[in-house]
C-alpha positions in Angstrom: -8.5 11.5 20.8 -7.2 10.5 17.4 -9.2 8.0 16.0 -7.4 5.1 15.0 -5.7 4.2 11.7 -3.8 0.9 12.0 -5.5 -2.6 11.0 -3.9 -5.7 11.8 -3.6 -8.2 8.7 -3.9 -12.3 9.4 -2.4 -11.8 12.8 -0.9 -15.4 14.1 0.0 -17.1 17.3 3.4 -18.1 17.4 4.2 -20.1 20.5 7.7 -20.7 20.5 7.8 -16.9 20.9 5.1 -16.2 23.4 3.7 -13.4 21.2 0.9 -12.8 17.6 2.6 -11.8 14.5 0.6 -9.6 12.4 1.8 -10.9 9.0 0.2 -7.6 7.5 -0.8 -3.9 9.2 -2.6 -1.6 6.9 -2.2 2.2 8.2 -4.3 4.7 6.4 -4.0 3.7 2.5 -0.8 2.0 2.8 -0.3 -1.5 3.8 2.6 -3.0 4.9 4.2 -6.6 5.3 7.6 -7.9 6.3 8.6 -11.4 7.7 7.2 -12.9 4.3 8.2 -16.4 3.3 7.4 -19.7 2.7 6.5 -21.2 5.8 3.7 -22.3 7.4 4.0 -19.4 10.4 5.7 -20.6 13.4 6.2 -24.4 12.1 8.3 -24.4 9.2 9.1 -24.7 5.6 5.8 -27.4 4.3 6.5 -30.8 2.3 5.2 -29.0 -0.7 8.2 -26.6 -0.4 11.1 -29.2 0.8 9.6 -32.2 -1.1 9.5 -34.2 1.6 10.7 -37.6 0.9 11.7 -36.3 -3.1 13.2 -33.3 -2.5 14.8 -33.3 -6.1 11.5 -33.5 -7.8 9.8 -31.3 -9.6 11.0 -27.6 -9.6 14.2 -26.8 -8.3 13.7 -26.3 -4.2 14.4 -22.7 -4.4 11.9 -21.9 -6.9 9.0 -24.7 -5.0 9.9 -21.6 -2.5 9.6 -18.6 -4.2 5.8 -20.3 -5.4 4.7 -20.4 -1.5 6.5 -17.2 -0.2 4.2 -15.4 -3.0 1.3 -17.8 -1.9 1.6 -16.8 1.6 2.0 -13.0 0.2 -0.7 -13.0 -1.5 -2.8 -14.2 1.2 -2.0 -10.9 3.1 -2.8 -8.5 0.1 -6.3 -10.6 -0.5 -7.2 -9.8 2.9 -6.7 -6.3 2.5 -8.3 -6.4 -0.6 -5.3 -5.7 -2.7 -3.2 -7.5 -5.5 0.0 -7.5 -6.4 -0.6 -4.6 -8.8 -1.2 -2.3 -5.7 2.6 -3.0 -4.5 4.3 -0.2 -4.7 7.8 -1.6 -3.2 8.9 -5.1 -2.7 12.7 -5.8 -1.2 14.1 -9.7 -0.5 16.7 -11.2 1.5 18.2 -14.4 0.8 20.8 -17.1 2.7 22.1 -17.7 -0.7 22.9 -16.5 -3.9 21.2 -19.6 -5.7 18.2 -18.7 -4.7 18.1 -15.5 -6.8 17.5 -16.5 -10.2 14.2 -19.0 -9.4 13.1 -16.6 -7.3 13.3 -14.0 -9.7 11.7 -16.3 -12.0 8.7 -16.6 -10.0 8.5 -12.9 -9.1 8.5 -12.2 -12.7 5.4 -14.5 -13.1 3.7 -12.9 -10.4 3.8 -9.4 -11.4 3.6 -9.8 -14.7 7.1 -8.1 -15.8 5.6 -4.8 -13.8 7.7 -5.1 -11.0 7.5 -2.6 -8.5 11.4 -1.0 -7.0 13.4 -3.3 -5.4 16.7 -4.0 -3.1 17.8 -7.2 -2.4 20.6 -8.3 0.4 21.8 -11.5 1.6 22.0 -12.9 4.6 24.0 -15.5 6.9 20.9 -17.1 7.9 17.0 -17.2 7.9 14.5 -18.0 10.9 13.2 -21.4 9.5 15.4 -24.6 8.6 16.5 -24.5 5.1 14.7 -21.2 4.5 16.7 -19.5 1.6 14.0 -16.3 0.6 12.1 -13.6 2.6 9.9 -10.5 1.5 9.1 -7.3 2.8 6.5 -5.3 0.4 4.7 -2.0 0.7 0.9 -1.7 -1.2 -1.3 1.5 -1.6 -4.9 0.9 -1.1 -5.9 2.5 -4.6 -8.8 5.4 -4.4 -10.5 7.1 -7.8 -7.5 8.2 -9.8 -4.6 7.2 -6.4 -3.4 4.1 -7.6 0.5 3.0 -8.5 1.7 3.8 -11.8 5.3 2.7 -13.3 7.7 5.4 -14.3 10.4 5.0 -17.0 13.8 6.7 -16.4 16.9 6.4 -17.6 19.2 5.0 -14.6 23.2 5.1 -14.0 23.1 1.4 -12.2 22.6 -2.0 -13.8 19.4 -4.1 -13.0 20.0 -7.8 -12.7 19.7 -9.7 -16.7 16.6 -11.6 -14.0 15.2 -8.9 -12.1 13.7 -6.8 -14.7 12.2 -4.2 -11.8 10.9 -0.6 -12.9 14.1 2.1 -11.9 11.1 4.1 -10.1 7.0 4.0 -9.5 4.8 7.0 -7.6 1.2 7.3 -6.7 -0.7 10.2 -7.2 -4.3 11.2 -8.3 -4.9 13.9 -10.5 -6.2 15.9 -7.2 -3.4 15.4 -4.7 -0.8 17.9 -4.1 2.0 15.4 -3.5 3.6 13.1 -5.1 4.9 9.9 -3.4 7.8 7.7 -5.5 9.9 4.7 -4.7 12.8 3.9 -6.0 15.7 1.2 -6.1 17.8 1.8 -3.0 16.5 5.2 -2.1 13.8 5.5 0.9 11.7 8.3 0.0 11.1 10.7 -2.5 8.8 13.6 -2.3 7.5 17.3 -4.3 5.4 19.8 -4.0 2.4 19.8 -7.3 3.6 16.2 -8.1 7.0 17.9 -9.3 10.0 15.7 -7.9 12.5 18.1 -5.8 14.8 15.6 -3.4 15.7 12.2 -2.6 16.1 11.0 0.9 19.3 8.7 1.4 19.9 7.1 4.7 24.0 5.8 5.2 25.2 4.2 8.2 28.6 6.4 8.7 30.6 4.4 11.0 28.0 3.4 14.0 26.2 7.1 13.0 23.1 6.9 10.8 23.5 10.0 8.5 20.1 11.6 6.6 21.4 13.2 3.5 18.7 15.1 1.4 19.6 15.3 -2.1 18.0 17.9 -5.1 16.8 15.8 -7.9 16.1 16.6 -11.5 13.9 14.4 -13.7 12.1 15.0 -16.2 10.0 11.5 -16.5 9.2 12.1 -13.0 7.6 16.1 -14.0 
């Protein structure tokens, strides 16, 4: 029998639903968390966030937001004994596009302009009342020399004046064989010796998901 290798982070009750959200999982030396935002779970946005009977005071709402969503986030990443310099990917939906410059703004703060890759997308609508922001990140538990490092690279797309993300980031110890690397808007990227050799892209061809494996050369990533 394989011995298990899943942990469930902060797992919640949420009653509405009839089911317990894990609001982290950690498999192996990765942990993951999605459905991050600012909400208390399965109540709602808090005063603190909506500013109750002031909601023009103080910060502008979306950034009061950002503040708790990375709150809440880093709640999940304490209890796996992480920070946010263990993130190795981060990607954020929004309901608006007003809420991307506070937000950013925030992030920035957080990570201390070492942003790990990152995709953003909006979207019509968010699970909470007057929700606007929501989080999905990836960490990697670090081990001796395994632990995330920023890569520089030159890049053919433009990074948002706000955003300020590194292009690309991989984790690898001076022992391993194989490299890991996120980057913006690619899934995976893997080589043999820590030497980059393809990128992974995933396209949605009509109602057909297409895998399309790509040969990469780079030499910051070498």
């Amino acid at each position: 029998m394989t011995a298990r290798t899943t942990q469930a982070i902060l797992p919640v009750r949420l009653p509405r639903l009839g089911a317990t959200l894990a609001r982290g999982v950690r498999a192996g030396r990765w942990v993951f968390a999605t459905g991050l935002n600012a909400a208390v779970p399965g109540v709602g946005l808090p005063p603190s966030v909506t500013g109750g009977r002031n909601p023009l005071a103080g910060e502008p709402p979306a950034k009061r937001e950002a503040r708790a969503l990375f709150s809440n986030a880093r709640q999940v990443l304490d209890a796996a004994g992480l920070g946010f310099a263990d993130c190795v990917r981060i990607d954020q939906y929004y309901a608006g596009a007003h809420a991307v410059d506070p937000y950013h703004e925030v992030r920035r703060e957080i990570f201390g302009g070492r942003i790990p890759p990152s995709t953003s997308n909006l979207h019509r609508a968010m699970p909470y009342p007057g929700q606007t922001q929501e989080v999905q990140l990836v960490a990697a538990v670090p081990s001796g020399d395994f632990r995330a490092e920023h890569l520089k690279m030159a890049t053919n797309w433009s990074i948002h004046a706000s955003s300020g993300y590194s292009p690309a980031l991989a984790m690898c110890g001076r022992n391993d064989q194989r490299r890991s690397l996120s980057l913006y808007g690619l899934n995976l990227l893997l080589g043999d010796g820590c030497q980059a050799v393809g990128v992974v892209r995933y396209l949605l061809n009509g109602s057909k998901l297409v895998q399309l494996v790509e040969p990469l050369s780079c030499p910051a990533l070498a």
